[in-house]
N, C-alpha and C positions, 0 to 999 in steps of 0.2 A: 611326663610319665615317670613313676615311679619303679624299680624294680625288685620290691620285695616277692618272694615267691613263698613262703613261711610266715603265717602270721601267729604263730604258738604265745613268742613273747607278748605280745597286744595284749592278750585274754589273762595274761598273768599277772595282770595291772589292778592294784587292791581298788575299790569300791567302783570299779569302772562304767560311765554312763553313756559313756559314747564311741564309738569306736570309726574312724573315718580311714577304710581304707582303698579306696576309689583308685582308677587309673594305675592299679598294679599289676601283677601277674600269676595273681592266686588262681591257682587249678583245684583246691579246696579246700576246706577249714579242717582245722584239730581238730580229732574225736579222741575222748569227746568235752565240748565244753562246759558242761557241767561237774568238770572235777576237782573246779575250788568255788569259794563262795563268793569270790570277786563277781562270775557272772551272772549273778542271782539279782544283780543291780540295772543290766546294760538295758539301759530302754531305747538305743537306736544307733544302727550300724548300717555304714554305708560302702558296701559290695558292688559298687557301678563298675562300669566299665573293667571288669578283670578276666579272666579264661577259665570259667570255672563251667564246667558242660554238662555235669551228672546235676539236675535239676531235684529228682527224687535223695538222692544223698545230702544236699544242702539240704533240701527242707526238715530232713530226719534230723541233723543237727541244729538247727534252728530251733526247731520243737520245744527243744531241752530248755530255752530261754523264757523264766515265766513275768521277766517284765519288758522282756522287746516288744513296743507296741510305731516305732519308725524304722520302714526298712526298704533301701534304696537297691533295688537289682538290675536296673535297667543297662543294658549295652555288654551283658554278661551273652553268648552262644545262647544258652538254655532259652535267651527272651525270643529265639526264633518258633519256636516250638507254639503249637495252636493252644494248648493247653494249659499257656504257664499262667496265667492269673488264677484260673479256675482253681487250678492245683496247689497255686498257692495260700489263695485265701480258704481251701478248706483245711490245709494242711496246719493254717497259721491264723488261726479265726479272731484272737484277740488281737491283731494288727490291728491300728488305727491309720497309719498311713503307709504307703506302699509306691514307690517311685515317685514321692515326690507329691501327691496326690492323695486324698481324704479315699478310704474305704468306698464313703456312699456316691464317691463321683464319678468311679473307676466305670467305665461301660467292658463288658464283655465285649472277647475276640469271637470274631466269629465261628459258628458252632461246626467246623470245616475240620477232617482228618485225613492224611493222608491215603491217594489210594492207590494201593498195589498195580503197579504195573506186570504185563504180559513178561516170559522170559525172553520173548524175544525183543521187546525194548529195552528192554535191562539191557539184555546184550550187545543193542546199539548204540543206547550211551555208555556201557563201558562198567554199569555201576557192579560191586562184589553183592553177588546173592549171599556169599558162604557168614558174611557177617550182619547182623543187625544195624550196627550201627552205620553202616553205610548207606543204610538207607532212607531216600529225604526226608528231611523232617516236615515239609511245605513247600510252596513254590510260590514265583515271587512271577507278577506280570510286570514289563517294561515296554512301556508304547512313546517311541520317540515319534515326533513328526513336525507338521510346519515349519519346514529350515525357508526361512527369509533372506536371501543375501541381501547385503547392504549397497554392495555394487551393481552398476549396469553392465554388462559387458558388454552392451552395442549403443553404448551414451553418446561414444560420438556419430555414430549414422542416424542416430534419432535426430541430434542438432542440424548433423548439415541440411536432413528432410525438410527441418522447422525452417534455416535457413532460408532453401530453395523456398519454401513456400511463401514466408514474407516477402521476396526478394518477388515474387509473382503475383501477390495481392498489389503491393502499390503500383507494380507493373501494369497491371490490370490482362495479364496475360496467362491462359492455364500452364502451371507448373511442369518442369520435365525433370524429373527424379533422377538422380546416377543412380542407378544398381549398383551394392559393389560386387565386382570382379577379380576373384572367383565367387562364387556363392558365399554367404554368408554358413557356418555350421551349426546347428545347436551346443548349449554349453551344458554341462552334465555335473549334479554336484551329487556328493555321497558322505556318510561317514561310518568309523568304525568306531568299534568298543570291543573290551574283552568280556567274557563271562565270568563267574567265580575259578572256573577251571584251566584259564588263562587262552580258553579255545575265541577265536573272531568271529565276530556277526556282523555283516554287512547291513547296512540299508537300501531301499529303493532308489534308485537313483533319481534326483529331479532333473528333468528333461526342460529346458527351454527353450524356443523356437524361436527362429532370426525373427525380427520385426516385418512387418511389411509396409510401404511408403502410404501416409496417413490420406485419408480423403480428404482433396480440398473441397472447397465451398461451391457449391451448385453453381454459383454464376461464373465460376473462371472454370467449369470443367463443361463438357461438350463438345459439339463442332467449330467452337470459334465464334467469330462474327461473321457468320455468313460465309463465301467464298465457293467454288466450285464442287469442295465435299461436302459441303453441308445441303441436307433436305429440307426445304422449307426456310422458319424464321429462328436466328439463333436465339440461346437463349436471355433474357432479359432481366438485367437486374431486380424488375419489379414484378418478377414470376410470384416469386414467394412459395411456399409451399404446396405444393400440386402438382399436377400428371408432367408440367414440363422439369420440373427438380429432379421427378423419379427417375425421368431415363434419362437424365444427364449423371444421376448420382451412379459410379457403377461403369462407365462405359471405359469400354478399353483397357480396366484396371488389374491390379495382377491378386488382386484379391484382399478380403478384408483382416484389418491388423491383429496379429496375434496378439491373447487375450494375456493379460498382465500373471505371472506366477500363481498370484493371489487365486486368482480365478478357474484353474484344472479342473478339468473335471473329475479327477479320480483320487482317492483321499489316498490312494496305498504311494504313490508319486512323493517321493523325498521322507519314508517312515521306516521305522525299525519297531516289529514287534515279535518278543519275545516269552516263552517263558520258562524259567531256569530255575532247578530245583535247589534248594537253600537245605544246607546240612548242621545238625546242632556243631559246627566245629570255629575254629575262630578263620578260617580262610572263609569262609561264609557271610560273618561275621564281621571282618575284615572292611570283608568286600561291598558293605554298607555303609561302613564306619569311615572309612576312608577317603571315599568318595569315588565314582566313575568319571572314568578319562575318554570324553570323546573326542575321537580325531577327526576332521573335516575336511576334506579333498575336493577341488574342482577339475575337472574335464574337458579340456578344450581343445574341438577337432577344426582342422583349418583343410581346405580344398583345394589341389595344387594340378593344371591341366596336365593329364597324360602327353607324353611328345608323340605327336602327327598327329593330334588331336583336333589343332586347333581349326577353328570357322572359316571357310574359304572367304574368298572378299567377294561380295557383291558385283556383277559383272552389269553394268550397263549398256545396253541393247541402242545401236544406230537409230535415227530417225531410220521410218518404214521397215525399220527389220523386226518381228514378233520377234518375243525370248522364244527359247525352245525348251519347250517343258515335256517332261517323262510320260512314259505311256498311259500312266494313268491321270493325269491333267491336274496334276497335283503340283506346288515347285515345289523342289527339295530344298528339302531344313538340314544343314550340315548337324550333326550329332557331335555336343564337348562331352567327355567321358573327365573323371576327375578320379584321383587317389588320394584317400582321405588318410590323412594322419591326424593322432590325438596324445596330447603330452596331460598327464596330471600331476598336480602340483598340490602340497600343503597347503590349506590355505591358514590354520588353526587349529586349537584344542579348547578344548573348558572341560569343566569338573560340574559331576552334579553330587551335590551335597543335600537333596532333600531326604536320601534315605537314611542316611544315620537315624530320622526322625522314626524309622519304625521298631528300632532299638530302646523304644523308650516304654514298653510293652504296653502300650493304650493306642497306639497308632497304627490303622494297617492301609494307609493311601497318605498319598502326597504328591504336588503337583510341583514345576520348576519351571522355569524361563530361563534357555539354558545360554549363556553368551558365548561365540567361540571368536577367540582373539588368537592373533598373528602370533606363532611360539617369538619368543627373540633371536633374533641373529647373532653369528658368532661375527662376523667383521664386518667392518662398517668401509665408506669408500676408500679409504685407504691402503687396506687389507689389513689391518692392526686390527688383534681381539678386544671386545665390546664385552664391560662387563654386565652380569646380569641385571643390574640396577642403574644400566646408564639409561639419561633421558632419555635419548637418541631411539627405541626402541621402539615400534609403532605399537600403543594400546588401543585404539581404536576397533570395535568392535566391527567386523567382517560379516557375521550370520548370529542368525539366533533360529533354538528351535524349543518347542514346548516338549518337556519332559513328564509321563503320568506313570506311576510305580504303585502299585499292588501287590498287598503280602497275604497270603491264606487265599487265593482266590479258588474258586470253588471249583471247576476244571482244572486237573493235574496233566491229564492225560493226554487234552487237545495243545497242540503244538511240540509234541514229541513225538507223536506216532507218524510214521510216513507212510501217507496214502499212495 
C-alpha cells in the first residue's frame, strides 16, 4: 500500500491516458479536473481501494472527464452504499467498463434502502441522531454455524467400550462396560468475533453429551445361558431377527448412544447470527477488507464427589437373616452429589476473508469454510521462545465452521430491536 494522499500532480501529466492510483489514501480528487487539457485524454483511472467516502462529489468530478470510458472504484467506503452502481452509471453513462466489468454484465444491487429506526433504538445502539452522516448506510447479515471439531474428547472410553466388547464376542460372553467414575460431563465449544465497533458477539454454545456404552449383539445380551435368573430358554444364536432379539435388545441398559454432533437436533446449537450496520466510513470498510478474526474456545466441566458424599458399601445379610428394609419396602439407594468445575481453554483463531468480496460493488453474498487453527506458542518444552515460523508449531486444523455474509439485506430493523 501506497501512501499518497494528494493526487493534483498525476492530472498535470501532458496527454495523460491512464492514471493508476489504487491502494492509496485519497479522501478525494482535485477540483477541478478539468483545468488543463492533459485530461481531456484520460480514458481510464483506477481509484480502487482508497478512502474516499463522499460518493456524490467524486462523481461531480468525474463528469468533467469526456473520454473516461474505464473506471475502477471497487473497495473505496462509498461501495457500501445501496445505490452506488445505480448512481453511478447514470451519473457517468458513457462508461464502458466499471470495476473491472463490461457495462452490460454489471447486475444491479438490490433495490433495498435504509430504514429509519425508532429514537429509542438509536439510543440503544448509541448511534448520533444530531448528524446525518452517522447514519447506516446498510446492514450487513453474518450467520456463522456448523462448528465441527476435529477431536473426540471421549476417543478414549469409546475404545476401551469397543475393547470390552471384542474382548466379549470371542469370549462368547455378554459384555460388562466400566462406567467411568465420576461421571462423564458434557464439552461445550463457542466462539467469538468483534463487530465493526469493536463491541463482542458470542455464539451458541455446542453442547455435547458423554457417550453411552454401545449395544452389543442380540446373542451375547440377555439372561445368559440359562441359569437360575433366567425365564425359560436363553437366547440362541440362530434366533435371528424376531420377538426373541427384541427383548434381549435393550434389557438392563443404561440407555441409547448419544446421537453424533452431526446429528442435533436444533440448528441454533454451535451459531452466531447477527446483524450490524455498516457505515459509508473506512472502519466499516476496514472491517471487510481486512478480514474477521474468529476466536474458538472449548469448555470442559469434569465431576469431583462432594466429601461425605460417598456410597456406603453394601452390607451382606447372614444366611436366615432378611436385610431390613425402610418403612416403605423400598432399599435405599445412597445419593453421590458432585461439584462441577469447568476450565476453558483457546483452542484457535481463523480469519474469514470472503467479505472483502462484497467491496467489489457487484457482490452482495458470499459463503466460507472457515478453518480454525491452534494460535502458535510462545515456548516450546524447554521454556526457550519459539519463533513464529518455527516447524515445531501445531498447523493442524482443530474445527471448521461454515461462514454465510449478506450485504443490503432487506430487514434492517429485526435483530436490533429488543423484544
Amino acid at each position: 500500500m501506497q501512501r499518497l494522499t494528494d493526487a493534483s500532480p498525476v492530472f498535470r501529466c501532458p496527454k495523460l491516458l491512464h492514471a493508476g492510483l489504487s491502494y492509496n489514501q485519497l479522501t478525494r480528487l482535485p477540483s477541478p479536473l478539468n483545468h488543463a487539457p492533459n485530461n481531456a485524454t484520460l480514458i481510464s483511472l483506477d481509484l480502487s481501494h482508497n478512502d474516499i467516502c463522499d460518493l456524490p462529489a467524486l462523481l461531480t468530478r468525474l463528469a468533467s472527464l469526456p473520454a473516461l470510458r474505464s473506471l475502477d472504484l471497487q473497495g473505496n467506503p462509498f461501495c457500501l452504499a445501496p445505490s452506488y452502481l445505480s448512481d453511478t452509471q447514470a451519473t457517468l453513462p458513457h462508461l464502458a467498463f466499471l470495476d473491472g466489468k463490461h457495462i452490460g454484465l454489471i447486475g444491479s444491487r438490490p433495490p433495498t434502502t435504509s430504514i429509519p429506526l425508532s429514537d429509542a433504538e438509536v439510543a440503544a445502539v448509541g448511534w448520533d441522531t444530531s448528524s446525518a452522516e452517522r447514519a447506516p448506510a446498510t446492514f450487513l447479515e453474518l450467520y456463522l454455524h456448523s462448528i465441527t471439531p476435529t477431536e473426540d474428547h471421549y476417543q478414549s472410553v469409546r475404545e476401551a467400550w469397543e475393547d470390552t466388547l471384542a474382548v466379549a464376542e470371542v469370549a462368547g460372553v455378554p459384555p460388562v462396560f466400566k462406567t467411568p467414575e465420576p461421571p462423564l460431563q458434557p464439552v461445550r465449544y463457542y466462539f467469538e468475533m468483534e463487530d465493526p465497533g469493536g463491541a463482542l458477539l458470542c455464539s451458541i454454545p455446542l453442547s455435547i453429551s458423554p457417550p453411552s456404552p454401545p449395544e452389543p449383539p442380540a446373542p451375547l445380551d440377555g439372561g445368559g445361558k440359562g441359569g437360575k435368573g433366567g425365564k425359560g430358554k436363553a437366547v440362541s444364536p440362530k434366533a435371528g431377527p424376531g420377538r426373541g432379539d427384541d427383548k434381549a435388545v435393550g434389557k438392563g441398559k443404561a440407555g441409547t448412544p448419544a446421537e453424533p454432533p452431526s446429528a442435533l437436533p436444533t440448528l441454533e446449537a454451535g451459531s452466531l447470527k447477527a446483524r450490524l450496520p455498516l457505515f459509508l466510513d473506512t472502519t466499516s470498510r476496514d472491517f471487510l477488507r481486512n478480514g474477521m478474526k474468529v476466536t474458538m474456545f472449548q469448555m470442559v466441566s469434569t465431576a469431583e464427589a462432594r466429601p461425605g458424599t460417598l456410597p456406603r458399601e453394601p452390607v451382606t445379610p447372614s444366611k436366615g437373616v432378611k436385610p431390613t428394609l425402610p418403612k416403605a419396602g423400598v432399599a435405599e439407594v445412597p445419593v453421590m452429589q458432585y461439584e462441577i468445575s469447568s476450565v476453558v481453554t483457546l483452542m484457535g483463531t481463523g480469519m474469514l476473508h470472503c467479505a472483502r468480496d462484497l467491496l467489489d460493488g457487484c457482490t452482495f453474498s458470499c459463503t466460507e469454510l472457515l478453518q480454525i487453527k491452534p494460535a502458535p506458542g510462545l515456548w516450546d518444552s524447554r521454556g526457550l521462545r519459539m519463533p513464529l515460523k518455527d516447524a515445531r508449531h501445531e498447523t493442524d486444523t482443530v474445527a471448521t465452521l461454515t461462514a454465510e455474509i449478506r450485504i443490503h439485506v432487506a430487514s434492517v430493523v429485526a435483530g436490533i430491536r429488543k423484544t
